[in-house]
C-alpha positions as CSV (number, residue, x, y, z in Angstrom):
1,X,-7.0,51.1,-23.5
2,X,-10.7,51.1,-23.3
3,X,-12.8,50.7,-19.8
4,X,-13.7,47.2,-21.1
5,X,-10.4,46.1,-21.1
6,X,-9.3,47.4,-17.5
7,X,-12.2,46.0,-15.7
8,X,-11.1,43.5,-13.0
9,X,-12.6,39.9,-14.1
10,X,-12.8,40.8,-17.6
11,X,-11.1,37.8,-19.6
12,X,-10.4,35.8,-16.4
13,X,-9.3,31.9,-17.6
14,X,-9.7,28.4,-16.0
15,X,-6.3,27.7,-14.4
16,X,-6.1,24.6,-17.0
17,X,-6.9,26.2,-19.6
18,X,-3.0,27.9,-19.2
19,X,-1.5,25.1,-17.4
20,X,0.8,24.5,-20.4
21,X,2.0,27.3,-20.7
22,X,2.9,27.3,-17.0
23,X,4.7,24.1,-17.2
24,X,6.0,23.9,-20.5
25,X,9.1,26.4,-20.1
26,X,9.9,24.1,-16.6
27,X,9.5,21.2,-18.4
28,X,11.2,22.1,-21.5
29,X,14.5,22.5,-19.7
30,X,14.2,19.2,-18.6
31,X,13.3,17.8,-22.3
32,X,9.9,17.2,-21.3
33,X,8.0,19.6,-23.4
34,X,4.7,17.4,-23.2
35,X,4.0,18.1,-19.4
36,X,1.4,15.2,-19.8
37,X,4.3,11.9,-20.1
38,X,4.6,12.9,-16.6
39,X,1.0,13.8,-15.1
40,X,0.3,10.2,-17.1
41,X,2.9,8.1,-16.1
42,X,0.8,5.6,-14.3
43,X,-1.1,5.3,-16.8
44,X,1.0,4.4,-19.8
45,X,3.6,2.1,-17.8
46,X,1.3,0.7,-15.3
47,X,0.7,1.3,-11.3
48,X,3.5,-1.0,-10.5
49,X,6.5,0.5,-13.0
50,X,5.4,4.1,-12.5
51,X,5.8,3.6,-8.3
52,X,10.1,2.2,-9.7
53,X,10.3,5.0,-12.1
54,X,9.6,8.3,-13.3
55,X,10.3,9.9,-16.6
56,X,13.5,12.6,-16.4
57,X,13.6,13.3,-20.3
58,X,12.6,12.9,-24.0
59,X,15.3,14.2,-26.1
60,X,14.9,13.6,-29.9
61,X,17.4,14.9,-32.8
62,X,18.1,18.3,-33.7
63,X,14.8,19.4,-35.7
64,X,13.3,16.0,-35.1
65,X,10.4,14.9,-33.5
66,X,11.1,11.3,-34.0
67,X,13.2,8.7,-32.9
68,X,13.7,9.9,-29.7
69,X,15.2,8.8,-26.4
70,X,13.9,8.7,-23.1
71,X,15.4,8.5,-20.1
72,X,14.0,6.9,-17.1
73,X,15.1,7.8,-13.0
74,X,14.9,4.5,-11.4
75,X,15.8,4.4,-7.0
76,X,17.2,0.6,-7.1
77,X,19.1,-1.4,-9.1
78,X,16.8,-4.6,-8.8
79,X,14.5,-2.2,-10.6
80,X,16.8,-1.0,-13.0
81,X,17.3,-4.5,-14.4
82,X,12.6,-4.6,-14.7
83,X,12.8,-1.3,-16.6
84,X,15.7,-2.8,-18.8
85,X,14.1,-5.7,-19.4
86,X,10.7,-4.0,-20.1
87,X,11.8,-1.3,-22.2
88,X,10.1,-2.6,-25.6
89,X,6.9,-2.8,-23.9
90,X,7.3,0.8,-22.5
91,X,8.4,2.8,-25.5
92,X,5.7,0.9,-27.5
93,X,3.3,2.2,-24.7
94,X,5.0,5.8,-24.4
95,X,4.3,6.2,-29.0
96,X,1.3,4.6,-28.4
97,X,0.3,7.4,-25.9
98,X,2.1,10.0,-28.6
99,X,0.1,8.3,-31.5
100,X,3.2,7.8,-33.4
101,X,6.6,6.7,-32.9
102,X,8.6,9.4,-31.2
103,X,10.7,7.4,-29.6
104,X,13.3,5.0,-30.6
105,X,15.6,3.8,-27.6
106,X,15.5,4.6,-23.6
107,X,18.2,5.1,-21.1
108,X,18.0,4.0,-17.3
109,X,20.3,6.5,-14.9
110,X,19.7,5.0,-11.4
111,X,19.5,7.9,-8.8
112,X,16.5,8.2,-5.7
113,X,13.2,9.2,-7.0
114,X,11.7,12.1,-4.8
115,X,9.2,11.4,-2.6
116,X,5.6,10.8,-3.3
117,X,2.6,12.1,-1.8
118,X,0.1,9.6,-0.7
119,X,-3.1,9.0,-2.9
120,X,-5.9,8.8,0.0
121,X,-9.3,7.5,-1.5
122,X,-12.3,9.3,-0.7
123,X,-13.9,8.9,2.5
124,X,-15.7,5.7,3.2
125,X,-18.4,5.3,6.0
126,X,-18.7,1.4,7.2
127,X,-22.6,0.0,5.4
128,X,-25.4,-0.4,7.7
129,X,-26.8,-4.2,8.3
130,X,-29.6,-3.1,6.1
131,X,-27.7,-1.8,3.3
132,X,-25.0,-5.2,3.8
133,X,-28.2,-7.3,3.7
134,X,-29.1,-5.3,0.5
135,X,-26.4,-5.8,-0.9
136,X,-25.9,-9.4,-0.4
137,X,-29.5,-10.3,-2.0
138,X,-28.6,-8.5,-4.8
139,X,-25.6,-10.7,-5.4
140,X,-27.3,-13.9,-4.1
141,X,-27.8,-15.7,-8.0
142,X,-24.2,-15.1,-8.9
143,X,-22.8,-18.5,-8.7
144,X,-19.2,-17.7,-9.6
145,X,-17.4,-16.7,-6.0
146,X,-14.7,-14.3,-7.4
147,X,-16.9,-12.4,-9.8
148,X,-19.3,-12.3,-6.6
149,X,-16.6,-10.8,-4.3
150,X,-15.8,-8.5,-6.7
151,X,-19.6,-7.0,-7.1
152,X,-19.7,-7.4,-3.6
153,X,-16.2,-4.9,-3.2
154,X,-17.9,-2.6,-5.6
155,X,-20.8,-2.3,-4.0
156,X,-19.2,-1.6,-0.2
157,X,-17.0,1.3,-2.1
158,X,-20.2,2.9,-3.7
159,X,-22.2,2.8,-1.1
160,X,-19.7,3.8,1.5
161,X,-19.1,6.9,-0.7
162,X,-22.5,8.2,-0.9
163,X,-24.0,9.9,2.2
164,X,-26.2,7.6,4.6
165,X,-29.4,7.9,4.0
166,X,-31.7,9.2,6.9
């Protein structure tokens, strides 16, 4: 082994760059080779069907990746009777996310879902008068009031992020 290839630092790699193959032998056991169905749950089903549910396996047919099932941990049964009934809408969204039909069917098992960390936003700091007044008179010619409470909302959150000016 040459010097080069004992220094310390020497072929150091971003942690995501071997983030797969971290999670993929964890995730395999469970059937969920693609670590990403699960870091993108939210996503493909939606805010409100990803805080019912979360994705427990794809298992497909021996040397198939194709028609596929998924199965889906759900904590009530009220909410196992939404997935049910959504379940064209969610395997269309899962292949869609896959870019081709790998699944075919899903399955519900009802069981408690562990518990979730909360999702705190970033810091907001309340807007001067000055910056509300801004704000306001930028938003003064929109006549439509929803569309204008919705600029305004904007507004207050980008502001509020940045650091007050001095």
């Amino acid at each position: 082994m040459s010097q080069q290839e004992r220094r310390p630092g020497n072929g150091l790699k971003a942690v995501g760059a071997v983030t797969d193959k971290l999670t993929r032998p964890l995730l395999g056991k469970r059937g969920l080779a693609e670590g990403d169905l699960v870091r993108h749950w939210a996503a493909i089903v939606g805010p409100a069907l990803a805080a019912l549910s979360q994705p427990e396996s794809v298992r497909f047919p021996r040397d198939k990746r194709d028609n596929g099932e998924l199965t889906i941990r759900v904590g009530s049964g009220p909410a196992a009777t939404m997935l049910q009934h959504e379940a064209p809408r969610i395997i269309e969204r899962v292949n869609r996310f896959y870019n081709y039909a790998a699944l075919s069917r899903m399955k519900i098992i009802q069981a408690p879902l562990p518990p979730r960390r909360a999702n705190k936003g970033p810091e907001m700091r309340p807007l001067s008068s000055a910056e509300e007044q801004d704000l306001q008179a930028t938003v003064a010619g929109i006549a439509d009031p929803d569309l204008k409470e919705a600029l305004l909302s904007l507004g207050r959150s980008m502001r509020g992020r940045q650091k007050k000016e001095t």
